[in-house]
N, CA and C atoms as a LAMMPS dump frame, in Angstrom:
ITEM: TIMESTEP
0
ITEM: NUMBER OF ATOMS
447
ITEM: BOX BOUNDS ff ff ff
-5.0000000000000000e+02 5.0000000000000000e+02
-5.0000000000000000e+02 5.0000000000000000e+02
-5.0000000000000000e+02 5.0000000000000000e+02
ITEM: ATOMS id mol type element x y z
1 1 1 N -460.313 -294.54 134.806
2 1 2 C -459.761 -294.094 133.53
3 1 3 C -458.246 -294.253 133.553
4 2 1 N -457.521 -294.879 132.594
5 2 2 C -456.062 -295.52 132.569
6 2 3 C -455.765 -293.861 131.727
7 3 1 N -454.961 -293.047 132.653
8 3 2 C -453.933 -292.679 132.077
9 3 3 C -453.252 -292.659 130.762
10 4 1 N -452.974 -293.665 130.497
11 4 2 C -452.239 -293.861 129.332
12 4 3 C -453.063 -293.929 127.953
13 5 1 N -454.118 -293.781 127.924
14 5 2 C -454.474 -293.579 126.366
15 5 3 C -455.531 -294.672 126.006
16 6 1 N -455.627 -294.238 124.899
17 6 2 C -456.398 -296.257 124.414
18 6 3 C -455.118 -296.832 123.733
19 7 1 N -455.817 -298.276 123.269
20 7 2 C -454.846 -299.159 123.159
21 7 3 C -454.849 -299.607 122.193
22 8 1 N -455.813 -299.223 121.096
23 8 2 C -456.154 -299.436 119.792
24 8 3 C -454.305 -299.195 118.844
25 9 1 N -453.427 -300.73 118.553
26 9 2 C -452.605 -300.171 118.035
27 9 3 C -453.041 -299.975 116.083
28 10 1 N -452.059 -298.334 115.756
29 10 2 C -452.662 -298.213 114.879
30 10 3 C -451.853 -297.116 114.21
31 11 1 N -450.994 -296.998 114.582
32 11 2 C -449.461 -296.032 114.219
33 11 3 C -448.426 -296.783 113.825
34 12 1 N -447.911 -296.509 112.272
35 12 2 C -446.935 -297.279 111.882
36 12 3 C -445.951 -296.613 112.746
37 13 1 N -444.558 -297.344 112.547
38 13 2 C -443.428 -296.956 113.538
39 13 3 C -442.85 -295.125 112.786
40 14 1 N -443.019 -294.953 111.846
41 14 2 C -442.895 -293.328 111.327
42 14 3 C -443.807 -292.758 112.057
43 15 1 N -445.049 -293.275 111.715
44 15 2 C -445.996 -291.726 112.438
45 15 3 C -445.4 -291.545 114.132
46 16 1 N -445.368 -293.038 115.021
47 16 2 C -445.41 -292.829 116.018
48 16 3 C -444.28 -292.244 116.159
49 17 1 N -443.104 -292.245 115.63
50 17 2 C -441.434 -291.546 116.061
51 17 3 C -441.947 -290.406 115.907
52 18 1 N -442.773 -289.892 115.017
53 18 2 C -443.027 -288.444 114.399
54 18 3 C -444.072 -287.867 115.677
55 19 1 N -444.999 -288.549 116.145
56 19 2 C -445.712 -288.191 117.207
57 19 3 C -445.061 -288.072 118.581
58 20 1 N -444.143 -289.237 118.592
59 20 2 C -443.737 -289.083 120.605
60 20 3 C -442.351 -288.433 120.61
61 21 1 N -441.789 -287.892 118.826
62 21 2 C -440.562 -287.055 118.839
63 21 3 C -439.155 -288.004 118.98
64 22 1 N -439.313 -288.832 118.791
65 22 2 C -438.379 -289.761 118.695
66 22 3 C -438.117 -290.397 117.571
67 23 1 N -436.377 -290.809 117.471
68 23 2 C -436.212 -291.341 116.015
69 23 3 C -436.706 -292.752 115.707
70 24 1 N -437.182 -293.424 114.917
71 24 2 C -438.017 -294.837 115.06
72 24 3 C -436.573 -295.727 115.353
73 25 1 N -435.405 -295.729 115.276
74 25 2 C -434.556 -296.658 115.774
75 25 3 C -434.575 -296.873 117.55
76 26 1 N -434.886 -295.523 117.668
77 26 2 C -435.316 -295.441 119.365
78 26 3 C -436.175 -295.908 119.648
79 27 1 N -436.871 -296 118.563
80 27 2 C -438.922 -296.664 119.239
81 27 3 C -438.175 -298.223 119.16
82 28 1 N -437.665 -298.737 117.993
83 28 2 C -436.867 -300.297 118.256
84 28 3 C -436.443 -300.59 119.326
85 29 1 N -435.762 -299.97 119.935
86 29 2 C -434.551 -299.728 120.923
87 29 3 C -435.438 -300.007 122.269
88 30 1 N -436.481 -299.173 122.126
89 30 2 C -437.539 -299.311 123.421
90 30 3 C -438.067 -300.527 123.149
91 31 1 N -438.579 -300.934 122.305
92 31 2 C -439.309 -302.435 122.092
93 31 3 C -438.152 -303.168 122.408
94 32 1 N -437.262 -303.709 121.617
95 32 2 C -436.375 -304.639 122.521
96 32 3 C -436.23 -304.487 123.691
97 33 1 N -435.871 -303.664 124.056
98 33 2 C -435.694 -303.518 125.786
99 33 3 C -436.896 -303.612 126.991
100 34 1 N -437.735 -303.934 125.899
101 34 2 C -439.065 -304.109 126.807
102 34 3 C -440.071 -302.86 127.465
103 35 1 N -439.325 -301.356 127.257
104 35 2 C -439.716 -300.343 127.681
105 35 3 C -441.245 -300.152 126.992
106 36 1 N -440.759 -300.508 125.65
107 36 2 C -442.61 -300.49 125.006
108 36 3 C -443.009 -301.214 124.37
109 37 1 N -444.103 -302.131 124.41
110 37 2 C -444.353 -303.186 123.244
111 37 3 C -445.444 -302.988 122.621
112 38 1 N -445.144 -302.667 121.141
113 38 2 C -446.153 -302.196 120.406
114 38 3 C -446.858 -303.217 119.581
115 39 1 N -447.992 -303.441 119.111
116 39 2 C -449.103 -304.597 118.826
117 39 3 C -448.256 -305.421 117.358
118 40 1 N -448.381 -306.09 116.719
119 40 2 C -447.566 -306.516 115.799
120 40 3 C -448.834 -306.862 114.754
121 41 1 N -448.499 -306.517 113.48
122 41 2 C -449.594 -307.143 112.458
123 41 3 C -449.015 -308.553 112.027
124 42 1 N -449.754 -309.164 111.445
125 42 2 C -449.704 -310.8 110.889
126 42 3 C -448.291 -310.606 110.442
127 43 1 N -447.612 -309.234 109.684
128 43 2 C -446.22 -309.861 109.039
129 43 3 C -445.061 -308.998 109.614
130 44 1 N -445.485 -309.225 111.405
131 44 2 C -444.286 -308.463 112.059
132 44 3 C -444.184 -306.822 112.222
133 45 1 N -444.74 -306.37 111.548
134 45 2 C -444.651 -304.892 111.973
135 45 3 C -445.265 -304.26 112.871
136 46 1 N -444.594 -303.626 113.536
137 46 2 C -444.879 -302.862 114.417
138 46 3 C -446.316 -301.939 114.294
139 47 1 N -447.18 -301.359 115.342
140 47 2 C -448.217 -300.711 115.439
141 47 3 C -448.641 -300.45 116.785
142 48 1 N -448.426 -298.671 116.821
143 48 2 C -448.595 -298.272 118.26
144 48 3 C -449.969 -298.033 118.293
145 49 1 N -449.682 -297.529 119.927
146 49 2 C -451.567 -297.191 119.635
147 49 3 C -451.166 -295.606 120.973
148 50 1 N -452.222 -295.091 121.137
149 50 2 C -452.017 -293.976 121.437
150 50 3 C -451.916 -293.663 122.852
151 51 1 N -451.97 -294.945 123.701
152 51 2 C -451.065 -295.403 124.712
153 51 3 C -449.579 -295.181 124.716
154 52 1 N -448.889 -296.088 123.408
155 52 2 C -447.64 -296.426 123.531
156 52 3 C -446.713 -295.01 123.499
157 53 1 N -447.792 -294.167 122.469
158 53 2 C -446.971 -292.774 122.394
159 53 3 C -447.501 -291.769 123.456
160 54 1 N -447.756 -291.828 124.269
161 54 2 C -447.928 -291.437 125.484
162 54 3 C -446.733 -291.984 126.312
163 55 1 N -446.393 -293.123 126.304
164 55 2 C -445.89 -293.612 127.032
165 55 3 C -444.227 -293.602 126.462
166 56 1 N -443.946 -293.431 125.182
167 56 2 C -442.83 -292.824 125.228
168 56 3 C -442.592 -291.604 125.149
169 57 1 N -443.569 -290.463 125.45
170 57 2 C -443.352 -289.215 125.971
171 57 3 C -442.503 -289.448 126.885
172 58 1 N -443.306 -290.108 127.752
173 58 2 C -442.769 -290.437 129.284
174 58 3 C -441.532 -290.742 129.517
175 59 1 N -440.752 -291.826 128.754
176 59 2 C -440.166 -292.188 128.501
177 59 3 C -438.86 -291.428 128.57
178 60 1 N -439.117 -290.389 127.375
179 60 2 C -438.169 -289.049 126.999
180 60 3 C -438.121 -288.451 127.94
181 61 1 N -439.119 -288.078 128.82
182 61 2 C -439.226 -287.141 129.678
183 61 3 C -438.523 -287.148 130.8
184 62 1 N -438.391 -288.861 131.332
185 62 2 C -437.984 -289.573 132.368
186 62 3 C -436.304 -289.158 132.078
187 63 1 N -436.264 -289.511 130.676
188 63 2 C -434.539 -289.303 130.596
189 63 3 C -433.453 -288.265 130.521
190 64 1 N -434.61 -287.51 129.293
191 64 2 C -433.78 -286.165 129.524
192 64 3 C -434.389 -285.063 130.349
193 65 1 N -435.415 -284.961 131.202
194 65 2 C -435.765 -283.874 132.063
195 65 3 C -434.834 -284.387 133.159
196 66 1 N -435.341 -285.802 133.321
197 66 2 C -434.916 -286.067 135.084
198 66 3 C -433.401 -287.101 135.112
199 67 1 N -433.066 -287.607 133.923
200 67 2 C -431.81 -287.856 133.79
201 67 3 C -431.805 -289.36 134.404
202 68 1 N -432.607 -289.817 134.345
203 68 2 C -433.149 -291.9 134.384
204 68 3 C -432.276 -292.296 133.271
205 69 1 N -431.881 -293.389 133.991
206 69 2 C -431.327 -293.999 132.469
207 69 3 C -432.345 -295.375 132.385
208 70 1 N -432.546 -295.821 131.204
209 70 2 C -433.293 -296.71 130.71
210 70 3 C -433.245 -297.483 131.036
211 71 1 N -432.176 -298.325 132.513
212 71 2 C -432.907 -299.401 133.429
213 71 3 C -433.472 -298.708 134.588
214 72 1 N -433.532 -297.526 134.432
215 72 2 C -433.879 -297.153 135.847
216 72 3 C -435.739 -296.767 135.535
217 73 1 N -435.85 -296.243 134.17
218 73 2 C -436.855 -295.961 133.78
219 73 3 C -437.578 -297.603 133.426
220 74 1 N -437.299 -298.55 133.133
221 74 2 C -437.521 -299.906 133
222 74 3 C -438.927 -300.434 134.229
223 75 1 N -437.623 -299.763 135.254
224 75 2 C -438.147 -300.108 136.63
225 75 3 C -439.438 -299.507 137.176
226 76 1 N -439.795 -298.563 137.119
227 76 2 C -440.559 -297.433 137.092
228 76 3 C -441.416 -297.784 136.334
229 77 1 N -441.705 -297.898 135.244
230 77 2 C -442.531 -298.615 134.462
231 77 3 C -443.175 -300.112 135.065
232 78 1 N -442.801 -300.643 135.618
233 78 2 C -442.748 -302.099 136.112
234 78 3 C -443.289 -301.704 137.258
235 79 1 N -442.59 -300.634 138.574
236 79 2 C -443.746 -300.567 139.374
237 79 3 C -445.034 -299.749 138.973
238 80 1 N -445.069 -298.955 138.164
239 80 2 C -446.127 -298.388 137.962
240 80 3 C -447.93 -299.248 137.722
241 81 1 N -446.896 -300.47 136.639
242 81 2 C -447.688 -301.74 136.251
243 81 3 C -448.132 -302.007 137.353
244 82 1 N -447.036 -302.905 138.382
245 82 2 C -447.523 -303.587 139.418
246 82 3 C -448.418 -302.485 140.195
247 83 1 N -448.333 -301.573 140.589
248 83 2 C -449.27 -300.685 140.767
249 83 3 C -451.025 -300.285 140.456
250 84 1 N -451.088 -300.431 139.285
251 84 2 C -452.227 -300.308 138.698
252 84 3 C -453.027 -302.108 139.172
253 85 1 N -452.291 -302.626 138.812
254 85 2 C -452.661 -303.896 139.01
255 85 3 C -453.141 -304.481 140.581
256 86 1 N -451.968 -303.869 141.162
257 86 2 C -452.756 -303.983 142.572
258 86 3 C -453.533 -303.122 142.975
259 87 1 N -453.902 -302.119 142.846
260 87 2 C -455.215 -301.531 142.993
261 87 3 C -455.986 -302.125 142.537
262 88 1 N -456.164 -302.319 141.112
263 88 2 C -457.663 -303.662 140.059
264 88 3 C -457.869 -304.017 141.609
265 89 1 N -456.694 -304.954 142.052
266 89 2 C -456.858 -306.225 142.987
267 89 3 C -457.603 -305.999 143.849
268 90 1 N -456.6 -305.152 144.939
269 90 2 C -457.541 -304.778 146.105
270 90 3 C -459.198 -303.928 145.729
271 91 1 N -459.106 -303.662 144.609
272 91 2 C -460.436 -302.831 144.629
273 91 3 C -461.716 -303.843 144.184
274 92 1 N -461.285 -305.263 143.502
275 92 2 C -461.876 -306.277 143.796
276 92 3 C -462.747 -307.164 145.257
277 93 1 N -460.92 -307.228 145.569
278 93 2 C -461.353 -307.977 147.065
279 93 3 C -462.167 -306.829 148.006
280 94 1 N -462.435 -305.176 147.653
281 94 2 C -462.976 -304.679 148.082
282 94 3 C -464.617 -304.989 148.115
283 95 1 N -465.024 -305.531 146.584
284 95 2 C -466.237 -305.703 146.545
285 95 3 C -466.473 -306.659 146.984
286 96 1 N -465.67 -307.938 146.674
287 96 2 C -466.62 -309.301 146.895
288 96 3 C -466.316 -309.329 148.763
289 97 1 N -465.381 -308.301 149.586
290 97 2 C -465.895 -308.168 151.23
291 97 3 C -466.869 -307.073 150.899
292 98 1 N -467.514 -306.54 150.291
293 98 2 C -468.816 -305.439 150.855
294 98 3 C -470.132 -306.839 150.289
295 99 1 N -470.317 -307.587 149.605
296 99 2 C -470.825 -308.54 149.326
297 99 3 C -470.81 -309.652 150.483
298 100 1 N -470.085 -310.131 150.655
299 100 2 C -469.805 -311.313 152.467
300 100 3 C -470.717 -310.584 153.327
301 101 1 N -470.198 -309.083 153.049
302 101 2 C -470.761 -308.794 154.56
303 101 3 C -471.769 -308.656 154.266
304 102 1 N -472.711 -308.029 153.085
305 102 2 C -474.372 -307.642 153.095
306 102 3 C -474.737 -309.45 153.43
307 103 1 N -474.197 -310.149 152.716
308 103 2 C -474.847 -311.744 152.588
309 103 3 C -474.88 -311.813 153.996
310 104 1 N -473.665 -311.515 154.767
311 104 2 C -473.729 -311.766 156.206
312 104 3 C -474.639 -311.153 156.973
313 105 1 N -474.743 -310.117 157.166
314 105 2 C -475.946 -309.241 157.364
315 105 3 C -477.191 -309.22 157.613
316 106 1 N -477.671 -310.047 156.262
317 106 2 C -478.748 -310.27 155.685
318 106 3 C -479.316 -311.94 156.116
319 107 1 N -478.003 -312.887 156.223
320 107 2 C -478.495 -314.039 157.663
321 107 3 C -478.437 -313.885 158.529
322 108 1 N -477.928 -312.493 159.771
323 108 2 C -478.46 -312.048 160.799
324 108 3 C -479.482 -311.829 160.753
325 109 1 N -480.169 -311.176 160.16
326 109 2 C -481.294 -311.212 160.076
327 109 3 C -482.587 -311.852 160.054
328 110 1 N -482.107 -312.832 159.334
329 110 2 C -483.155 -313.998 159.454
330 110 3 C -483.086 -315.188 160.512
331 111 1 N -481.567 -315.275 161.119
332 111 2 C -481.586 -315.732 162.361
333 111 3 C -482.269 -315.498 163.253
334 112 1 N -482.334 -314.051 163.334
335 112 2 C -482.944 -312.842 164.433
336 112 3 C -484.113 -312.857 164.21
337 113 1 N -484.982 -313.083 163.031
338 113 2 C -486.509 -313.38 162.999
339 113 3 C -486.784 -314.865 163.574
340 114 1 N -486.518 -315.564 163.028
341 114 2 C -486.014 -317.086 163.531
342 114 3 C -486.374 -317.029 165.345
343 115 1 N -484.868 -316.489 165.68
344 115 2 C -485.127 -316.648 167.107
345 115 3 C -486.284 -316.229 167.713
346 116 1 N -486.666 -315.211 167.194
347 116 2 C -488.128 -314.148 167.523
348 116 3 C -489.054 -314.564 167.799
349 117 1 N -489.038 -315.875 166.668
350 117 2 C -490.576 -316.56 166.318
351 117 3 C -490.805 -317.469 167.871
352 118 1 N -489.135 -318.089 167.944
353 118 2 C -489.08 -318.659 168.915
354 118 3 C -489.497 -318.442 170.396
355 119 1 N -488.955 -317.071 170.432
356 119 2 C -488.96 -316.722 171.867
357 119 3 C -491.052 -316.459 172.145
358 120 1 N -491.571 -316.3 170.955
359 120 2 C -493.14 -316.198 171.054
360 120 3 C -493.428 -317.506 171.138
361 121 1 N -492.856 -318.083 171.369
362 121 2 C -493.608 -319.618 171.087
363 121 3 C -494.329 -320.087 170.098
364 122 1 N -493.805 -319.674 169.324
365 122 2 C -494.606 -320.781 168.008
366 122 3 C -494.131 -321.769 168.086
367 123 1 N -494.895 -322.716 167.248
368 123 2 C -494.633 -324.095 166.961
369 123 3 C -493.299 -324.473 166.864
370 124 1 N -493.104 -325.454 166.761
371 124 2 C -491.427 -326.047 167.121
372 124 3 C -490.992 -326.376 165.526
373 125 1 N -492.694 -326.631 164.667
374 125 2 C -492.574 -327.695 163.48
375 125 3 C -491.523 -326.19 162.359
376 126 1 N -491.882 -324.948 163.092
377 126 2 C -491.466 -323.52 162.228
378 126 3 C -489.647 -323.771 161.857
379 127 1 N -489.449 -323.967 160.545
380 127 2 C -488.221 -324.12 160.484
381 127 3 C -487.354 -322.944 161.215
382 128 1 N -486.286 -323.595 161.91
383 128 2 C -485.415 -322.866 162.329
384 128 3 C -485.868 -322.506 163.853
385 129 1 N -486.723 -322.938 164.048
386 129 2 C -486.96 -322.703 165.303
387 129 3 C -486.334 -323.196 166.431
388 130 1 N -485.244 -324.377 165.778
389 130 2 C -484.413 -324.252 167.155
390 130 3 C -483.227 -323.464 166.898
391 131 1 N -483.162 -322.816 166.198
392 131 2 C -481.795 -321.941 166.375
393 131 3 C -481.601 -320.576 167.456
394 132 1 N -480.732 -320.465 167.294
395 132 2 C -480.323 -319.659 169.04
396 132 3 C -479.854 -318.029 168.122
397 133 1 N -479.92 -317.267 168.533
398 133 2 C -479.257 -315.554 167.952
399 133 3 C -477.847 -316.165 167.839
400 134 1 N -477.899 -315.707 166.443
401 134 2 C -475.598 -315.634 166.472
402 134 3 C -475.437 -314.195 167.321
403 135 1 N -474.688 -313.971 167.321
404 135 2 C -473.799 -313.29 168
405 135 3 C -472.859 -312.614 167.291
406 136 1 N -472.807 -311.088 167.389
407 136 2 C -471.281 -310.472 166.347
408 136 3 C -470.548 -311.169 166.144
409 137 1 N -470.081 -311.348 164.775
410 137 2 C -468.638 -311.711 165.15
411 137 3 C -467.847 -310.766 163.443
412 138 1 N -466.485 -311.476 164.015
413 138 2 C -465.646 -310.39 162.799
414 138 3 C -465.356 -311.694 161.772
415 139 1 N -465.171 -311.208 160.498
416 139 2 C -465.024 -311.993 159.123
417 139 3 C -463.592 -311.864 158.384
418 140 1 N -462.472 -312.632 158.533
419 140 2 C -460.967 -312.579 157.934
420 140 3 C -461.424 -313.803 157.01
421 141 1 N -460.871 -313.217 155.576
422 141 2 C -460.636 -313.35 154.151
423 141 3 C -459.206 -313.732 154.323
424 142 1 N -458.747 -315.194 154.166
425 142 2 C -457.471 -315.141 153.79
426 142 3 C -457.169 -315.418 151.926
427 143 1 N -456.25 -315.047 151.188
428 143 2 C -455.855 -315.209 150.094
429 143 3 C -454.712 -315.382 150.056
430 144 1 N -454.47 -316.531 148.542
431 144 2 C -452.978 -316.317 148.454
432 144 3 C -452.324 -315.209 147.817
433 145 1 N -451.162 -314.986 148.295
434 145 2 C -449.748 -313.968 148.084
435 145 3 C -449.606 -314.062 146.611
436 146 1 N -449.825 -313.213 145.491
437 146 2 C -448.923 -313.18 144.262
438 146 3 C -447.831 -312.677 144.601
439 147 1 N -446.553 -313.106 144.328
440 147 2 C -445.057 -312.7 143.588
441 147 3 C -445.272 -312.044 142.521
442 148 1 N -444.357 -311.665 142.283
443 148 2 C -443.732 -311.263 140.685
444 148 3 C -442.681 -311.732 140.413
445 149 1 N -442.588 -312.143 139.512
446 149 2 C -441.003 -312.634 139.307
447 149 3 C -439.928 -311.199 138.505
């Protein structure tokens, strides 16, 4: 569950100044500066969604509780992003290694019947019957490095 709200934008720039307590030249002020980007209709206007005014709570909160100034709060925002994002990530590459390994697992296994058949002497014609037991071994996933610019 994201924190921040849904994303449905849907607040003209009045309601939302009127909702996150801010004057709408400030909600501008944040959109240019990249602090918030709110959805745009076909003829340019602005439309928050109940994310964005969440997120300039935050915003306010960052500045006048804790006294951030708006590149510092910029930043913060940016790791927070990269944050969320690398979790998605790793919680990805989490699944598709619990996946390798059942797949892996699961051809031990049939190696290990394989060899079985073998060591009883069955027929030679039994596929796989010349294969030998693998043996443990460990599984490294390399990937490439994202940057950020």
């Amino acid at each position: 569950m994201d924190p921040f709200g849904d994303d449905t934008p849907v607040y003209v720039i009045s309601v939302a100044a009127q909702l996150s307590g801010l004057h709408p030249q400030t909600l501008r002020t944040y959109d240019r500066m990249g602090l918030v980007s709110p959805g745009r209709t076909a003829g340019r206007g602005r439309r928050y969604s109940m994310r964005d005014i969440v997120l300039l709570r935050e915003i306010q909160r960052l500045s006048q509780e804790e006294g951030i100034n708006l590149t510092g709060i910029k930043h913060i925002l940016e790791l927070q992003r990269d944050n969320v994002r690398l979790r998605d990530e790793v919680a990805k590459a989490h699944a598709a290694l619990e996946d390798l390994a059942n797949e892996l697992e699961s051809t031990r296994a049939v190696a290990a019947r394989l060899a079985q058949q073998r060591r009883r002497g069955e027929p030679s014609g039994t596929p796989g019957a010349d294969l030998v037991p693998i043996r443990q071994t460990g599984v490294v996933i390399w990937h490439e490095r994202h940057t950020s610019d």
